[in-house]
N, C-alpha and C positions, 0 to 999 in steps of 0.2 A: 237804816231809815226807820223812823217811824212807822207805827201802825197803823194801817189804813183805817179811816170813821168808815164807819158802817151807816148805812142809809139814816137810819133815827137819829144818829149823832149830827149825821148832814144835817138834815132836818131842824134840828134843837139849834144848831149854830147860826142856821139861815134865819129859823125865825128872830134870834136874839140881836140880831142885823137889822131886819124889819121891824120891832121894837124900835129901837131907837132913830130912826129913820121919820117913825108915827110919832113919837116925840118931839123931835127938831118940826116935823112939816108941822103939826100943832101948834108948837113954839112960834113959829115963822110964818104960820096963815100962812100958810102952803096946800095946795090941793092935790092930793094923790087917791088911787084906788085901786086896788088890788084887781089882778087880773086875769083873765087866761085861764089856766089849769090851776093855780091857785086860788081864784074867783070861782070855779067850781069845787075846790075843794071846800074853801068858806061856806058855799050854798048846801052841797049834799051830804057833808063830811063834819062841818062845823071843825075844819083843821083840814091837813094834807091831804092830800090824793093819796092813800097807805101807800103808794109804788115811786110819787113823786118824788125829785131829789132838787129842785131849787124854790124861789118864791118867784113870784110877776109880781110888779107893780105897774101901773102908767101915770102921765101927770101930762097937765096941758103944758105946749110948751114955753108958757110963758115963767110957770111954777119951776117948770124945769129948771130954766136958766139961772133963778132965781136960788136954784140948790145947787147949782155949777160953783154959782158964787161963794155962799156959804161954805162951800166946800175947800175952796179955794183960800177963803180967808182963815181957817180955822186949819189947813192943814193937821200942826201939831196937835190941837186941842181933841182932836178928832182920834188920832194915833189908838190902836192899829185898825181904826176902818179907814178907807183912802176909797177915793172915786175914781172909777178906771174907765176911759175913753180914749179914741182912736186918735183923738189931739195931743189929749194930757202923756198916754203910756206911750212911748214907739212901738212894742210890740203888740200891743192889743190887739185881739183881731175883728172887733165886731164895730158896727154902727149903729149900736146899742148902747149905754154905756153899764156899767154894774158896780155896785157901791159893794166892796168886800172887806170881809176881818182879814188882816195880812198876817196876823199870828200865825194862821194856818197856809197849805200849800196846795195847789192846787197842781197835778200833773197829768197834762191833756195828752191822747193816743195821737193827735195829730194837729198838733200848731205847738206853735214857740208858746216857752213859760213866759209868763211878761209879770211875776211877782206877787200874782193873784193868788186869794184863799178862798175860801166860803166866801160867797156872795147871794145878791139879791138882784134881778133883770130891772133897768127901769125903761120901759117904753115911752117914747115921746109920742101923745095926740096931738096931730094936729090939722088944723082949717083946714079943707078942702072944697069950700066955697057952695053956689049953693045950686049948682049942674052936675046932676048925677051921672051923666057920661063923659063928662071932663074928669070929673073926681077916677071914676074907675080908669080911664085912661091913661090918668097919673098915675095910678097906684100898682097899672099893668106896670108900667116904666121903670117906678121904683123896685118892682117885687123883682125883675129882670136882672135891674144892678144887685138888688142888693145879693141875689144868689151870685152872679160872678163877686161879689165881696167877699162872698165865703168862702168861693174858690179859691182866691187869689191868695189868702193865708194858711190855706193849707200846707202842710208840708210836703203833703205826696197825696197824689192821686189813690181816694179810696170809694169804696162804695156810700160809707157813713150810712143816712138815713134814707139814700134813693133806694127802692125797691123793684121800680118798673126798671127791665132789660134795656127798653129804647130809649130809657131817659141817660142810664148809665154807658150808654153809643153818644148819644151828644155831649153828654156831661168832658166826654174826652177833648174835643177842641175848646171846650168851653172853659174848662181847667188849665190849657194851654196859651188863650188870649186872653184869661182873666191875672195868669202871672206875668204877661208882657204888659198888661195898663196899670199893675198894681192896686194895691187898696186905696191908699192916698186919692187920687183920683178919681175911684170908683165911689167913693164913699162923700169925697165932698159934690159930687153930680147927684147923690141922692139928696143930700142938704140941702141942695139950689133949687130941688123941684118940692121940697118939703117945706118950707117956709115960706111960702105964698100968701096964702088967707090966712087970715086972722082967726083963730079957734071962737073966739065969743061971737061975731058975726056970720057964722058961716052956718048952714043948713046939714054939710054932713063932714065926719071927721073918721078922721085915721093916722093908724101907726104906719109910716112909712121905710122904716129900718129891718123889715122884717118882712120876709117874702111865704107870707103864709096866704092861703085863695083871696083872689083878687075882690069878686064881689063880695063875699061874704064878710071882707076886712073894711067894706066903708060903710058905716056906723054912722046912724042917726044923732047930731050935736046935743039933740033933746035927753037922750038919755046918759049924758052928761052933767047935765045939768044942775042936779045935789046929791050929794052923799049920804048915804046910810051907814051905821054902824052894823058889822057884823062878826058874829065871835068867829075869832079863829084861835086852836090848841086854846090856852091859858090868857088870852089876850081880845081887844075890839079893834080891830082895824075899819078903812073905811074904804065901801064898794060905791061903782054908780047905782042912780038908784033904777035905771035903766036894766038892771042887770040881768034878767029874763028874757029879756027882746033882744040882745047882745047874745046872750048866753045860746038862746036858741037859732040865731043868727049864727055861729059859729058853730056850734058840733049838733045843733037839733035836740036829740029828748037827751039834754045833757044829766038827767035824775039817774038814767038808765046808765048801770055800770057796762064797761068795754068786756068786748069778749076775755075770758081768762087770759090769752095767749097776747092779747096788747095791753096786759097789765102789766109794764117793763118800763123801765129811766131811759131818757130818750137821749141822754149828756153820754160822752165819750170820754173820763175825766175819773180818777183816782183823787182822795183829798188825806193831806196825812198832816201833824200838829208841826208846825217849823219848830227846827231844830235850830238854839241861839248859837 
């Protein structure tokens, strides 16, 4: 086998993914922004998070669909980035989907290969209308499924990233009825309550494919609203321009680095060059 990339390599290959990604959505008036832990890397880093090992991106989901498409028509043109989604791949496991270079090989400690390499996250925004306790209601909903979605592709029962004792006592039936409903199921019930409001009319918005804290994931539409340029490594990509009200709405004094001890890759996933 091939040699494993080491974290910078990761790095260098994600970003060179995201490049061209900011390319096409340019090309295509397309609207995307970088996100997350990568959105704070942008902000305090001007580049990665030194520890991080993927990129976030998000896009409204109208943008979205609209590079589904693209993707779809340009397959070969495209060759070797390919779009990997719960519809497109059989084995994929997430309700997220992630655009990767399939040169390389991706081999996870716990879910089926499904032909992935180095990738990039893209997160769907979307409408969540303009009652803020409908919106967090739904996004309770979501954030529920989408962890039995996690489960459900596991291959085996592990701790992964829970930490709390009590949560890994429930996680056990939970890991057991989420592989009797399956992913398929679990993931188009998160779709059905995801595409409700309209993203440009709505007062607040969110990612729904991702069960990260409830309140703190439904996000003011306003700061959505335009993009800024922002350097990241060798390159400009484009943030909201919200991205301090967001930023601190998510992890608080995000300038201030994490204790030493949570300076760690939070992926479960070895990546080595495919061998032809």
């Amino acid at each position: 086998m091939s040699e494993v990339l080491s974290l910078r390599e990761v790095q260098e290959c994600s970003l060179e993914i995201l490049k061209k990604i900011d390319a096409i959505c340019r090309e295509q008036g397309l609207t995307y922004y970088i996100f997350y832990g990568s959105l704070i890397g942008a902000i305090r880093h001007k580049g990665f998070i030194p520890w991080d090992d993927d990129l976030d991106i998000a896009m409204p989901r109208d943008d979205y669909e609209k590079l589904l498409v693209y993707f779809d028509e340009n397959k070969e043109a495209l060759l070797p980035l390919k779009l990997f989604d719960w519809k497109r791949v059989k084995d994929y496991p997430y309700d997220l989907a992630r655009i990767s270079d399939t040169s390389y090989r991706m081999i996870p400690e716990n879910e089926k290969e499904c032909g992935m390499g180095t990738f990039i996250d893209i997160y769907v925004i979307d409408g969540m209308g303009n009652d803020y306790k409908a919106a967090v209601k739904n996004k309770r909903m979501t954030a529920r499924l989408s962890s039995l979605g996690f489960l459900a592709t596991r291959k085996r029962y592990a701790r992964d990233n829970t930490k709390n004792t009590l949560k890994m006592i429930i996680k056990v039936p939970a890991f057991i009825g989420a592989k009797i409903i399956g992913k398929r199921w679990i993931f188009s019930k998160i779709d059905s309550l995801s595409d409700i409001y309209p993203f440009e009319s709505s007062k607040y918005v969110a990612n729904t494919a991702w069960s990260t804290g409830v309140e703190v994931s439904i996000f003011k539409k306003e700061w959505f609203d335009h993009t800024i340029d922002v350097p990241f490594e060798d390159a400009v990509f484009k943030a909201p321009s919200g991205y301090d009200e967001l930023l601190r709405q998510l992890y608080g004094d995000y300038m201030q680095l994490p204790p030493e001890e949570d300076r760690t890759q939070q992926h479960f996933y070895s990546i080595v060059k495919r061998e032809n």
